[in-house]
C-alpha positions in Angstrom: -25.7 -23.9 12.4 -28.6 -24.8 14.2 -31.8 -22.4 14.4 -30.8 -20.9 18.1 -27.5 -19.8 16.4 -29.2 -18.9 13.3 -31.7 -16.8 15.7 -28.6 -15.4 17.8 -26.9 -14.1 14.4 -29.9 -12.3 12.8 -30.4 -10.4 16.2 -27.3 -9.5 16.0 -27.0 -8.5 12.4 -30.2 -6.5 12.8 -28.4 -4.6 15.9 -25.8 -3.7 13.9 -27.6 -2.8 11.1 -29.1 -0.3 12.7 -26.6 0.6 15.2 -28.6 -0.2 18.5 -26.1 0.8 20.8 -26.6 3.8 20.0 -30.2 4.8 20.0 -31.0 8.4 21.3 -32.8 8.1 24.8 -36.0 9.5 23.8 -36.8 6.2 22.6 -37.3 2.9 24.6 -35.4 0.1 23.9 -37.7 -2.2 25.0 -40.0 -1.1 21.6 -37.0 -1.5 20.0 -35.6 -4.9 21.1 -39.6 -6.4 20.1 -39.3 -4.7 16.6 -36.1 -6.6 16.6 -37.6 -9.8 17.4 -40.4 -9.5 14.8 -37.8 -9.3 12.3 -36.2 -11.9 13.1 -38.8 -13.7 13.5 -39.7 -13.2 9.8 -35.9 -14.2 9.1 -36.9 -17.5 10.3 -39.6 -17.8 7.9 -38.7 -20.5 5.3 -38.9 -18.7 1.8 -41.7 -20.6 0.5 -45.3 -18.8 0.8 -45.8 -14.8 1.0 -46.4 -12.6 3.7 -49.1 -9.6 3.5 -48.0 -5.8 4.1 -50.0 -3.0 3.4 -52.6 -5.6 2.0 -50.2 -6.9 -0.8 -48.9 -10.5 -0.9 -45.1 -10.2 -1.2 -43.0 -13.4 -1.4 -40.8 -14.3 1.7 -37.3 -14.0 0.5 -38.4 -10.2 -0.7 -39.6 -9.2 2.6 -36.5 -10.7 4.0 -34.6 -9.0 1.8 -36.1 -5.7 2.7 -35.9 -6.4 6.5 -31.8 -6.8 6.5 -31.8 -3.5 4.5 -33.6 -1.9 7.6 -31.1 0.8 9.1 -31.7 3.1 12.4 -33.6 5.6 10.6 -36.3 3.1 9.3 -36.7 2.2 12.9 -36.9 5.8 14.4 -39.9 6.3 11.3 -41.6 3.3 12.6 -41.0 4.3 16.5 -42.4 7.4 15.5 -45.4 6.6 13.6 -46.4 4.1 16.3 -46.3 7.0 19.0 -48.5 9.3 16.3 -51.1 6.6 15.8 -51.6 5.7 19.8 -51.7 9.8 20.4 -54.4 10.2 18.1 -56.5 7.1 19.3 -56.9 8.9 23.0 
């Protein structure tokens, strides 16, 4: 499999994961599809080396791990939080 087919799959293990078809309207797919493509970008990641969240150094394959558990409800939390955080700042 070569890494456009390995990118093709993830994105669409990720939309199924967290049923993107059916996303209520309220929120914009457009946020969703790039919060898609950060995760699969990160699924590219070879599992050497760490990546920081929340300030604490986690090895790759544990974020990736974590990632493909990500379900629709994760995303609406995130999609909401984002929308809190950019209300406040104005």
């Amino acid at each position: 499999m070569d890494m456009m087919d390995r990118i093709s799959a993830y994105r669409e293990l990720i939309r199924k994961n967290i049923d993107y078809e059916n996303y209520p309207p309220i929120y914009n797919k457009q946020e969703v599809d790039e919060l898609i493509e950060l995760i699969v970008e990160t699924l590219m990641l070879p599992d050497a080396g760490t990546i920081r969240i929340g300030g604490k150094e986690r090895p790759v394959p544990i974020v990736k791990s974590m990632f493909l558990k990500l379900d629709k409800d994760h995303i609406c939390y995130i999609l909401k939080c984002l929308h809190n955080t950019e209300k406040k700042k104005e």
